[in-house]
mmCIF file as gemmi writes it, N, C-alpha and C atoms, coordinates in Angstrom:
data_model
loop_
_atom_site.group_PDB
_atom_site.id
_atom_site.type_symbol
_atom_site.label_atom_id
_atom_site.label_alt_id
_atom_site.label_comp_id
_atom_site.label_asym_id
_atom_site.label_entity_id
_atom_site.label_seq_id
_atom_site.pdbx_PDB_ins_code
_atom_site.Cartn_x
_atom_site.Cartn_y
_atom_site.Cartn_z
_atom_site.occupancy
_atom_site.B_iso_or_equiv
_atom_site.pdbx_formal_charge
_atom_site.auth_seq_id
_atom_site.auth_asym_id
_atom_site.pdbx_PDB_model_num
ATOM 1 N N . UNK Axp A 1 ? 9.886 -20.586 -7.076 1 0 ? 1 A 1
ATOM 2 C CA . UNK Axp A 1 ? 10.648 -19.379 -7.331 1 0 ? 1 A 1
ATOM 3 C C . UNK Axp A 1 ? 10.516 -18.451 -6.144 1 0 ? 1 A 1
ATOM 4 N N . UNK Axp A 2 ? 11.529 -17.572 -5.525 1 0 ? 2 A 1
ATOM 5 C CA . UNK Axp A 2 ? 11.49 -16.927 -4.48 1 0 ? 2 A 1
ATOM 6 C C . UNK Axp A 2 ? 11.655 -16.519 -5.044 1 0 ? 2 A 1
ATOM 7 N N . UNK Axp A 3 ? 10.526 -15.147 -5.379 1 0 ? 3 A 1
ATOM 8 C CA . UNK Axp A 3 ? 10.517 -13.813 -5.215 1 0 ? 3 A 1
ATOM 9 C C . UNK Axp A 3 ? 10.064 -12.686 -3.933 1 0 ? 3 A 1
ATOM 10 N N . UNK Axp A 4 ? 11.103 -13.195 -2.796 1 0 ? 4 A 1
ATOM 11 C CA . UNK Axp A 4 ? 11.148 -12.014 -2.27 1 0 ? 4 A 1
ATOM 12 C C . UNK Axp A 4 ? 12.175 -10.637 -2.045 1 0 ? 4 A 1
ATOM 13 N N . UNK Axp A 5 ? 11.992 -9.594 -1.344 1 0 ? 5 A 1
ATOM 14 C CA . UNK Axp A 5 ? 12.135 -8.638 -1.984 1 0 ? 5 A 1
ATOM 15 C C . UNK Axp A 5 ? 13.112 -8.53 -0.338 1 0 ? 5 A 1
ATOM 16 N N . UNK Axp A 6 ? 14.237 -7.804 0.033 1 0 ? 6 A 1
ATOM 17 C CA . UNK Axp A 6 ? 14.948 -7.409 1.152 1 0 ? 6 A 1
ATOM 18 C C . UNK Axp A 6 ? 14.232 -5.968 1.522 1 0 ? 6 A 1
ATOM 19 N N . UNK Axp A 7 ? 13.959 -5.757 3.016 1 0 ? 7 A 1
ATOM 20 C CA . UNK Axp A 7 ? 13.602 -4.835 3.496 1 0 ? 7 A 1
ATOM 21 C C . UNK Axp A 7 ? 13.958 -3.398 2.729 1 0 ? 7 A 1
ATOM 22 N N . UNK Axp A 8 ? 15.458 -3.566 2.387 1 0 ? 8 A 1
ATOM 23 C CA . UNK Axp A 8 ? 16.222 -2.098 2.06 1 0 ? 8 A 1
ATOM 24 C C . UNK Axp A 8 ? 15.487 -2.027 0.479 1 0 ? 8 A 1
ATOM 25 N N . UNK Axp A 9 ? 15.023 -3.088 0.039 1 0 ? 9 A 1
ATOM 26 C CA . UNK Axp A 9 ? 15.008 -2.633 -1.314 1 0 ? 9 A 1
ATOM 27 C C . UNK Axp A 9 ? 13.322 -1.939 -2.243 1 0 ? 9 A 1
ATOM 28 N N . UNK Axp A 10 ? 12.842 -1.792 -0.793 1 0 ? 10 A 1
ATOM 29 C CA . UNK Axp A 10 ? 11.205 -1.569 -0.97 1 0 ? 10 A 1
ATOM 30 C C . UNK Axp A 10 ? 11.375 0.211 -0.227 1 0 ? 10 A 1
ATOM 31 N N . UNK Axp A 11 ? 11.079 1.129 -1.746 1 0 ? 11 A 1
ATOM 32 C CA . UNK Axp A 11 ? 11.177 2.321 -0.932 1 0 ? 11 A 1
ATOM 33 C C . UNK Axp A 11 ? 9.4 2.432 -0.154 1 0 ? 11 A 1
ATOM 34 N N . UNK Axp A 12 ? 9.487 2.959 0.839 1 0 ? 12 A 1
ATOM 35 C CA . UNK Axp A 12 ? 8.101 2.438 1.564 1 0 ? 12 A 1
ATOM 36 C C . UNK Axp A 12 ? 7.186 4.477 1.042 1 0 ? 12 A 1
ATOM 37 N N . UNK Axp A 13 ? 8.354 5.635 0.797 1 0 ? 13 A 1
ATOM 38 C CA . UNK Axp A 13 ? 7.328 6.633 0.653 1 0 ? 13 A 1
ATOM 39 C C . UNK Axp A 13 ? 8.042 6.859 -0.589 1 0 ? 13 A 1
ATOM 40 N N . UNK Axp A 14 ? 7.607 6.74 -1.921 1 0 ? 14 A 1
ATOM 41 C CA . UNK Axp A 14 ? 7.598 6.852 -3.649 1 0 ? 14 A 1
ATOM 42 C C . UNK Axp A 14 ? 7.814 8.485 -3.526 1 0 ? 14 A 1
ATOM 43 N N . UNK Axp A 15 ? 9.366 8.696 -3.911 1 0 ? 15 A 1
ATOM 44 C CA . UNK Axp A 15 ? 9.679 9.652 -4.056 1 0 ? 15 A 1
ATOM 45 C C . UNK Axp A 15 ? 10.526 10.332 -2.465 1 0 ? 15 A 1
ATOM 46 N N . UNK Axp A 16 ? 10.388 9.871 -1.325 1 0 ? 16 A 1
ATOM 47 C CA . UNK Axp A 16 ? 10.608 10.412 -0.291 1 0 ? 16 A 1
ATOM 48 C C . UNK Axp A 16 ? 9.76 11.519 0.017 1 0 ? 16 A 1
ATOM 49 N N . UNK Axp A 17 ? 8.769 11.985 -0.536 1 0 ? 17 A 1
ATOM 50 C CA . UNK Axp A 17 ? 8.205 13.083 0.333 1 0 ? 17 A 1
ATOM 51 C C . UNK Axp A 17 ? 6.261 12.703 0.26 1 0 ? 17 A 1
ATOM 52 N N . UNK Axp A 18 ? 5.615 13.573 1.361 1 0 ? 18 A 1
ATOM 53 C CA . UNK Axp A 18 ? 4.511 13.255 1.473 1 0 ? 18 A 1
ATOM 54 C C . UNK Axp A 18 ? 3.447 14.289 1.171 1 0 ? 18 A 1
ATOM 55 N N . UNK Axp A 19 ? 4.393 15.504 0.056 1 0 ? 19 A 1
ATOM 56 C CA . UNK Axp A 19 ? 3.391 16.511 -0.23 1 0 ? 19 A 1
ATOM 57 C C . UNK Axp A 19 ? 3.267 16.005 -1.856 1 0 ? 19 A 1
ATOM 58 N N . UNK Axp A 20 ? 2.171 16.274 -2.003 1 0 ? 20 A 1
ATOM 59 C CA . UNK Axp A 20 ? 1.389 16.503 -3.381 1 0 ? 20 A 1
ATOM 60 C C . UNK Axp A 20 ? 0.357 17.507 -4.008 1 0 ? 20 A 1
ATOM 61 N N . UNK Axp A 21 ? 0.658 18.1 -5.194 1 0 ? 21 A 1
ATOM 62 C CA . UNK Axp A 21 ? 0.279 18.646 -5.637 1 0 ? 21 A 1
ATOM 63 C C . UNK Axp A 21 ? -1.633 18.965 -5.647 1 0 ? 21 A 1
ATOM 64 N N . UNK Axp A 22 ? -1.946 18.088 -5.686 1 0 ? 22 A 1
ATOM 65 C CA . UNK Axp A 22 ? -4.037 17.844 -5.877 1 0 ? 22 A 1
ATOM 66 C C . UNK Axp A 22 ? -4.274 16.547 -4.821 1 0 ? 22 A 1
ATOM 67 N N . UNK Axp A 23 ? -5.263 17.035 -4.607 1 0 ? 23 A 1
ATOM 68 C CA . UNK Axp A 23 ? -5.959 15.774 -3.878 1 0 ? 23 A 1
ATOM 69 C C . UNK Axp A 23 ? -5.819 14.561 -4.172 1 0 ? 23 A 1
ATOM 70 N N . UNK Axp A 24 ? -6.163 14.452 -5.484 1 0 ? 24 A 1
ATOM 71 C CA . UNK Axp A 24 ? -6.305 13.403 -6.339 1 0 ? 24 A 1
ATOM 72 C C . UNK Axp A 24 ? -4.619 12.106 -6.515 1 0 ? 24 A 1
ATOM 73 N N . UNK Axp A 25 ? -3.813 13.083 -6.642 1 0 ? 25 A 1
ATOM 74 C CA . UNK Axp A 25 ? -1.966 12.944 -6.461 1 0 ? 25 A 1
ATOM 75 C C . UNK Axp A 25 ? -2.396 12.316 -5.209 1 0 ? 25 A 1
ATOM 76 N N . UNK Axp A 26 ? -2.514 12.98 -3.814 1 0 ? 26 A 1
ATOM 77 C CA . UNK Axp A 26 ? -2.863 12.214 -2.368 1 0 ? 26 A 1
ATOM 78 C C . UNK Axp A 26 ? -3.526 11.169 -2.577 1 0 ? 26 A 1
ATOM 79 N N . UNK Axp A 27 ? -4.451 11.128 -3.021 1 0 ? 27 A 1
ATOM 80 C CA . UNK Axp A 27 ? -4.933 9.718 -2.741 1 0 ? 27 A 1
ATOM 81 C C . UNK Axp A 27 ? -4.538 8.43 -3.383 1 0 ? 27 A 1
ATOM 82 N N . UNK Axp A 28 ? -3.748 8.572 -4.519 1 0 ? 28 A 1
ATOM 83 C CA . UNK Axp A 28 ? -2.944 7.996 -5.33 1 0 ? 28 A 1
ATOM 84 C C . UNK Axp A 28 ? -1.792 7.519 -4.233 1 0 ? 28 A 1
ATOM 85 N N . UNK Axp A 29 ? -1.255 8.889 -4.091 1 0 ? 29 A 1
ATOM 86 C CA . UNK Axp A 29 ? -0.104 7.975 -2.976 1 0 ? 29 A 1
ATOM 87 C C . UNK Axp A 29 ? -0.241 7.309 -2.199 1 0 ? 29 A 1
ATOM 88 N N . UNK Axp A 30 ? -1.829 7.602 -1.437 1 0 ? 30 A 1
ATOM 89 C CA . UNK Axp A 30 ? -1.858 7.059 -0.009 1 0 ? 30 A 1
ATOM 90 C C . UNK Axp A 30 ? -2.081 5.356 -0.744 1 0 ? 30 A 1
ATOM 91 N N . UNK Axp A 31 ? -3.01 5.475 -1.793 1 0 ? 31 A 1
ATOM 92 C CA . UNK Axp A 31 ? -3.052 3.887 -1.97 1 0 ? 31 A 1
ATOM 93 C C . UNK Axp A 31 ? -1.635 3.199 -2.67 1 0 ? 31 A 1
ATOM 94 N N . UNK Axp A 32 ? -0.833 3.59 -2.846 1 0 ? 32 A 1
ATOM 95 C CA . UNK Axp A 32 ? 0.342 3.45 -3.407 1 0 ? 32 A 1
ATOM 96 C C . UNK Axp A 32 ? 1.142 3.139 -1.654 1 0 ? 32 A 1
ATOM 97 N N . UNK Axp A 33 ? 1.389 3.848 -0.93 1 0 ? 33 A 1
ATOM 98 C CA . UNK Axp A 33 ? 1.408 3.718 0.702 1 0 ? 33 A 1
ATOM 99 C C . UNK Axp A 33 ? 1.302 2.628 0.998 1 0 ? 33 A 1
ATOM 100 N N . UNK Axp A 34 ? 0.033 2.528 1.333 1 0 ? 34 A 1
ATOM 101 C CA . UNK Axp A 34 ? -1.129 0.936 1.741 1 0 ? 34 A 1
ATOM 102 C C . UNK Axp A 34 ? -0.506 -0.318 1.195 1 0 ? 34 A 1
ATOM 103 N N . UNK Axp A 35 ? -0.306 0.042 -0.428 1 0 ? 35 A 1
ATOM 104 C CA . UNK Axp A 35 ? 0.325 -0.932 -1.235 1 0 ? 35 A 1
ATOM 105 C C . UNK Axp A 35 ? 1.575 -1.513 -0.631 1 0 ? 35 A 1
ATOM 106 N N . UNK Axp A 36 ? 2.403 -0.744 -0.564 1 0 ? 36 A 1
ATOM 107 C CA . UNK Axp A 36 ? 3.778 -0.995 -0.12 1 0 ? 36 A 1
ATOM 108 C C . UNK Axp A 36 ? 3.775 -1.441 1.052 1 0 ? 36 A 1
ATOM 109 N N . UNK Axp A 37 ? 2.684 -0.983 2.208 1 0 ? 37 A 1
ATOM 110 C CA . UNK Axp A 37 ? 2.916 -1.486 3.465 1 0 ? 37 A 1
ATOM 111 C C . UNK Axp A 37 ? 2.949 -3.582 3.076 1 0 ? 37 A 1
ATOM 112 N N . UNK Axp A 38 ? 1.687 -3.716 2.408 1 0 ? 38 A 1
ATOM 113 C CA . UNK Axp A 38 ? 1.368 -5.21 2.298 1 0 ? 38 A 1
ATOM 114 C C . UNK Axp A 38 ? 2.732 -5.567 1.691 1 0 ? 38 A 1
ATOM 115 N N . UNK Axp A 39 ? 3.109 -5.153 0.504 1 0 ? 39 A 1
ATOM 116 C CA . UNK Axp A 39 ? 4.824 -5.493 -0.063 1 0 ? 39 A 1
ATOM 117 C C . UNK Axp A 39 ? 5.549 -5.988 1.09 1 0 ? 39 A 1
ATOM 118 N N . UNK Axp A 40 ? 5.797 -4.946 1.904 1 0 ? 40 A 1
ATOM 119 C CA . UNK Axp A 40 ? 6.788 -5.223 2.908 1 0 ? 40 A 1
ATOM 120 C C . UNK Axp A 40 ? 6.437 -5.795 3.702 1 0 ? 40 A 1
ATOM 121 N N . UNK Axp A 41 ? 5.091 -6.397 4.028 1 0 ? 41 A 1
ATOM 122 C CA . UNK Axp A 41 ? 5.135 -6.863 5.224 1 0 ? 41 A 1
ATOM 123 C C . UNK Axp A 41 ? 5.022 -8.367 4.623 1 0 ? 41 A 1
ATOM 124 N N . UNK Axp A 42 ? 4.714 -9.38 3.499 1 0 ? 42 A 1
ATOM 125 C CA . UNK Axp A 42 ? 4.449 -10.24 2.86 1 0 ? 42 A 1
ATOM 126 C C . UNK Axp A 42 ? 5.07 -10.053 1.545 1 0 ? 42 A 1
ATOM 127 N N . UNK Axp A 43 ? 6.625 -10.019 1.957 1 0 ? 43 A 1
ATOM 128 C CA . UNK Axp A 43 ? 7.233 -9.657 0.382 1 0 ? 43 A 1
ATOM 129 C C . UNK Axp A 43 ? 7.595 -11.01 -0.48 1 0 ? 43 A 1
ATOM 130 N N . UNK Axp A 44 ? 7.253 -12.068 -0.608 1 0 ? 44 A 1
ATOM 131 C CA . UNK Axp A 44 ? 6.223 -13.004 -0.861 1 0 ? 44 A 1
ATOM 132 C C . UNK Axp A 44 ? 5.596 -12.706 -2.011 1 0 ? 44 A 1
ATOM 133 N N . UNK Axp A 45 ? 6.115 -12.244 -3.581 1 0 ? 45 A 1
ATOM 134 C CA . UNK Axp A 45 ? 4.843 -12.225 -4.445 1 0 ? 45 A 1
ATOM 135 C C . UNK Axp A 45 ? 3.699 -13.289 -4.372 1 0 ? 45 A 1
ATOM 136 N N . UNK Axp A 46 ? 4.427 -14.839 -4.994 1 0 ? 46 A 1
ATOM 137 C CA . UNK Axp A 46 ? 3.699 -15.565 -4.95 1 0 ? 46 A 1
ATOM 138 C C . UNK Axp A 46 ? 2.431 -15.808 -3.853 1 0 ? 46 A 1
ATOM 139 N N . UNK Axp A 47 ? 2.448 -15.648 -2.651 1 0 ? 47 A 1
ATOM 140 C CA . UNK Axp A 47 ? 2.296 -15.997 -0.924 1 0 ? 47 A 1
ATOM 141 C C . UNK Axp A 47 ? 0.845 -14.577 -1.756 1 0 ? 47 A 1
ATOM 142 N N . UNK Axp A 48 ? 1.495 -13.31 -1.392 1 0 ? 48 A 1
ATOM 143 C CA . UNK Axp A 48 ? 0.492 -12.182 -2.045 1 0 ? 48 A 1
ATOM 144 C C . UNK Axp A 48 ? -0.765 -12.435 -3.215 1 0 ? 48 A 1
ATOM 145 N N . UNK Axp A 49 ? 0.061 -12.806 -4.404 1 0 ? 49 A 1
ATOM 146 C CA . UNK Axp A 49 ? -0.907 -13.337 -5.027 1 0 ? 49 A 1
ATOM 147 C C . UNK Axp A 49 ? -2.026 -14.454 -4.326 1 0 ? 49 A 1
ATOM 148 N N . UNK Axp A 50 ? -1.485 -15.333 -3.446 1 0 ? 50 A 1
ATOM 149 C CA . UNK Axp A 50 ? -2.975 -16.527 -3.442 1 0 ? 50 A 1
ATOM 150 C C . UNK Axp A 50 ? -3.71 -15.981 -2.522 1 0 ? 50 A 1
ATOM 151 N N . UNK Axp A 51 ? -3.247 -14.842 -1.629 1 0 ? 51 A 1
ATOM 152 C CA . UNK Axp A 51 ? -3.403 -14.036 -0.528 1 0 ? 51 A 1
ATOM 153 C C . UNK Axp A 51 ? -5.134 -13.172 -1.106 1 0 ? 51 A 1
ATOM 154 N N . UNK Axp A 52 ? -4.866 -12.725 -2.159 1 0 ? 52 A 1
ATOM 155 C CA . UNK Axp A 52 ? -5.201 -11.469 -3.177 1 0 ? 52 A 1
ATOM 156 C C . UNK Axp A 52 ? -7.004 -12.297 -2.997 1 0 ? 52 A 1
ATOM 157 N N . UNK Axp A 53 ? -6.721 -13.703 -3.52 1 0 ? 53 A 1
ATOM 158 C CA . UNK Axp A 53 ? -8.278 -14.934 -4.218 1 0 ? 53 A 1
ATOM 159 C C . UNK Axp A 53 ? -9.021 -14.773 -2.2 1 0 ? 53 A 1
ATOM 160 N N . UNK Axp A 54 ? -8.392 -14.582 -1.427 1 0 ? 54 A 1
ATOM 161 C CA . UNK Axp A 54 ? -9.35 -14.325 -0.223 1 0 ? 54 A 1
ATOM 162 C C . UNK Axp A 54 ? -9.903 -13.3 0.581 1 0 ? 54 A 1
ATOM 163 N N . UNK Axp A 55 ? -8.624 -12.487 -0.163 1 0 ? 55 A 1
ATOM 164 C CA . UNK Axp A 55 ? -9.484 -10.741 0.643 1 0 ? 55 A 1
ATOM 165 C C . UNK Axp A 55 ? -10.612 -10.527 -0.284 1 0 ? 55 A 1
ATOM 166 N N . UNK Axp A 56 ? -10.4 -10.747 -1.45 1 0 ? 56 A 1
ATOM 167 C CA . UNK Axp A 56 ? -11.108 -9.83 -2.986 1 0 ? 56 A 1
ATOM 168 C C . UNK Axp A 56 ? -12.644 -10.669 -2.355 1 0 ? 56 A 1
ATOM 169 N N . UNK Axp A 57 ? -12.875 -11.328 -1.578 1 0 ? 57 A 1
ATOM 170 C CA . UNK Axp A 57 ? -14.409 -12.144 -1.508 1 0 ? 57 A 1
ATOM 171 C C . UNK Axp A 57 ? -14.706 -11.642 0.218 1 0 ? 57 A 1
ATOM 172 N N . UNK Axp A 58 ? -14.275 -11.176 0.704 1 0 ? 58 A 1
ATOM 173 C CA . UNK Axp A 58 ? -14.111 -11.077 2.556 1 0 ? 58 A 1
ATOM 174 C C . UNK Axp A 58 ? -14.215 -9.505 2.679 1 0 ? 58 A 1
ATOM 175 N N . UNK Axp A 59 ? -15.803 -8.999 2.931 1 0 ? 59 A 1
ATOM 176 C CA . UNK Axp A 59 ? -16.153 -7.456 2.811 1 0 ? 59 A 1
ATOM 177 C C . UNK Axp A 59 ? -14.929 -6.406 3.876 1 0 ? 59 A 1
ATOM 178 N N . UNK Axp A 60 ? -15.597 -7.306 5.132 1 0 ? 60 A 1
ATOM 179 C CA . UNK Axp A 60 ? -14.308 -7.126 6.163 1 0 ? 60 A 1
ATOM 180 C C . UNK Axp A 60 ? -13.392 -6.99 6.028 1 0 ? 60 A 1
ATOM 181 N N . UNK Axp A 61 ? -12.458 -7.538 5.117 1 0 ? 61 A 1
ATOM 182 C CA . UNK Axp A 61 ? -10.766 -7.488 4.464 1 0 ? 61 A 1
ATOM 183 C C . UNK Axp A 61 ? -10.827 -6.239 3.707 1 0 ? 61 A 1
ATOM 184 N N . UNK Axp A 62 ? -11.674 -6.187 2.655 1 0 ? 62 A 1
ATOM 185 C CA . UNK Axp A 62 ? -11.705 -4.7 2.256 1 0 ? 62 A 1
ATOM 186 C C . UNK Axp A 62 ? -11.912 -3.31 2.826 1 0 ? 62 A 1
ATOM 187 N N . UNK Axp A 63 ? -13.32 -3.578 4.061 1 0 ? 63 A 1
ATOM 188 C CA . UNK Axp A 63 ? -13.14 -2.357 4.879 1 0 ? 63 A 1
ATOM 189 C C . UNK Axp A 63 ? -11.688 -1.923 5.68 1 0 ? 63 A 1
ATOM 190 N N . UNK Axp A 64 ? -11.129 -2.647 5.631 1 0 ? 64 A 1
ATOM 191 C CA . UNK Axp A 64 ? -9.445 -3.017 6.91 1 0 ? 64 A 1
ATOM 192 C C . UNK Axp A 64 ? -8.867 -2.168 5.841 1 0 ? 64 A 1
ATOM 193 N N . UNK Axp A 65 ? -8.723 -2.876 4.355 1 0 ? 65 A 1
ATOM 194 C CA . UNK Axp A 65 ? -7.939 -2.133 3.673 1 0 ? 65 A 1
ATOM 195 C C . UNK Axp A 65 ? -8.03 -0.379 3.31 1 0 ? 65 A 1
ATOM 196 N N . UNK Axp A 66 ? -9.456 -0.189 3.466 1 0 ? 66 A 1
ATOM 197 C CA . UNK Axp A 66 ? -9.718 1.225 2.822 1 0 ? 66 A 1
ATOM 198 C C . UNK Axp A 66 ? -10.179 1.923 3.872 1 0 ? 66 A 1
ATOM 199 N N . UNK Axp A 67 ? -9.71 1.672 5.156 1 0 ? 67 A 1
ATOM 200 C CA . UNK Axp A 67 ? -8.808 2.113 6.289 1 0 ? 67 A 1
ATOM 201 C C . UNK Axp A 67 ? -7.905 2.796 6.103 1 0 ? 67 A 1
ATOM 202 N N . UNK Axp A 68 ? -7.115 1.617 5.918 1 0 ? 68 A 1
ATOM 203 C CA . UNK Axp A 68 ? -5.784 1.621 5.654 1 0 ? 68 A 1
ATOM 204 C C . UNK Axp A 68 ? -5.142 2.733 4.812 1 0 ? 68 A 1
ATOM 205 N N . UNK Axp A 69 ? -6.071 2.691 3.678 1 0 ? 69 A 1
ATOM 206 C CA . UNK Axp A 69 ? -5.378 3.916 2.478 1 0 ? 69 A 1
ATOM 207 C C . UNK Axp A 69 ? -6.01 5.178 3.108 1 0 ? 69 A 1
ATOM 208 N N . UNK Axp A 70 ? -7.233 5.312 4.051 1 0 ? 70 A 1
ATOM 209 C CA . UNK Axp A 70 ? -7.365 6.835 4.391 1 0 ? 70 A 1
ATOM 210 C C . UNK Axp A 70 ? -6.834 7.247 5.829 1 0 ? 70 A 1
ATOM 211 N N . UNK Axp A 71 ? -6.012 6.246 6.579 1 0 ? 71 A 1
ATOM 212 C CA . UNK Axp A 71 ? -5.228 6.413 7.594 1 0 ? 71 A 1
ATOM 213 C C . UNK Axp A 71 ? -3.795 7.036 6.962 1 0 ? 71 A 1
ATOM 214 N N . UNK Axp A 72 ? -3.489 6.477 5.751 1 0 ? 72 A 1
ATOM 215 C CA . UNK Axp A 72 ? -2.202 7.29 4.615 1 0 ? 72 A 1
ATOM 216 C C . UNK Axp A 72 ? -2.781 8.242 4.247 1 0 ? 72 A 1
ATOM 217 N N . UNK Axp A 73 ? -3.533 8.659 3.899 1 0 ? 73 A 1
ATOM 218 C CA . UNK Axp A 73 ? -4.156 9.829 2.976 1 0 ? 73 A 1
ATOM 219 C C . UNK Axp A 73 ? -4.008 10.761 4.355 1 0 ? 73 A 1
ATOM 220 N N . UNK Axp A 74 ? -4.232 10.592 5.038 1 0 ? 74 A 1
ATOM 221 C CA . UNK Axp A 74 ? -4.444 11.304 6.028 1 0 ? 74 A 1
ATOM 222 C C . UNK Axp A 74 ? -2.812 12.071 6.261 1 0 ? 74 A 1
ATOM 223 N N . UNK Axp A 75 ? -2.115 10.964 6.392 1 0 ? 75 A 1
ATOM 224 C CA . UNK Axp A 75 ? -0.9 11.88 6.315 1 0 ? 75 A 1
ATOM 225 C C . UNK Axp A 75 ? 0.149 12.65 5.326 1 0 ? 75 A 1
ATOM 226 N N . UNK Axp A 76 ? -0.819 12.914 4.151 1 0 ? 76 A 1
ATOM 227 C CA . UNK Axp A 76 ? -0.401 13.324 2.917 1 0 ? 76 A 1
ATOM 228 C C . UNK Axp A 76 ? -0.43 14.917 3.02 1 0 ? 76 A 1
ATOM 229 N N . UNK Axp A 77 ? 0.554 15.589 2.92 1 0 ? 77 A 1
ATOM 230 C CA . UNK Axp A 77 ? 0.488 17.302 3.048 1 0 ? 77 A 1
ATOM 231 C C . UNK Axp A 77 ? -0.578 17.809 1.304 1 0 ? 77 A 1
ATOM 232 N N . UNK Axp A 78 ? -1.493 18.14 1.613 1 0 ? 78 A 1
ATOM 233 C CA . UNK Axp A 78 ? -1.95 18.353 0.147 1 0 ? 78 A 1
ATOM 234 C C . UNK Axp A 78 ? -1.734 20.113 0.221 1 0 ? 78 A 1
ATOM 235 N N . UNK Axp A 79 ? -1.641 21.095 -0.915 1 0 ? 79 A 1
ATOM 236 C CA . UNK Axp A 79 ? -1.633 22.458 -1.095 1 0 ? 79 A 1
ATOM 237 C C . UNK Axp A 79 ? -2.541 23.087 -0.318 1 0 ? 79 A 1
């Protein structure tokens, strides 16, 4: 089954804007962000899923990722 997804059809910032209300809203988005980057770049559910059984064990893969979400957080306008 191909489930992949066309570039146009992955909005990459949820909602179009990058201000939020609380911190908490920010960091939500930014990992929501992060999320979407992997979507789009491996839009590939299936491919993602078997993807998922080698980061979740690889400390390294996780530090990359939670990078990743505070390199987004970072660009989140908070109040």
């Amino acid at each position: 089954m191909n489930t992949a997804s066309s570039p146009a059809s992955i909005e990459l910032i949820p909602g179009n804007t990058l201000i939020t209300k609380t911190p908490e809203e920010g960091r939500a988005l930014a990992v929501k962000i992060a999320r979407l980057i992997v979507k789009s770049t491996q839009r590939n559910a299936e491919v993602r899923e078997k993807l998922r059984a080698v980061y979740e064990h690889d400390a390294g893969m996780i530090i990359a990722l939670t990078q990743t979400v505070a390199i987004e957080f970072a660009t989140i306008d908070l109040p």
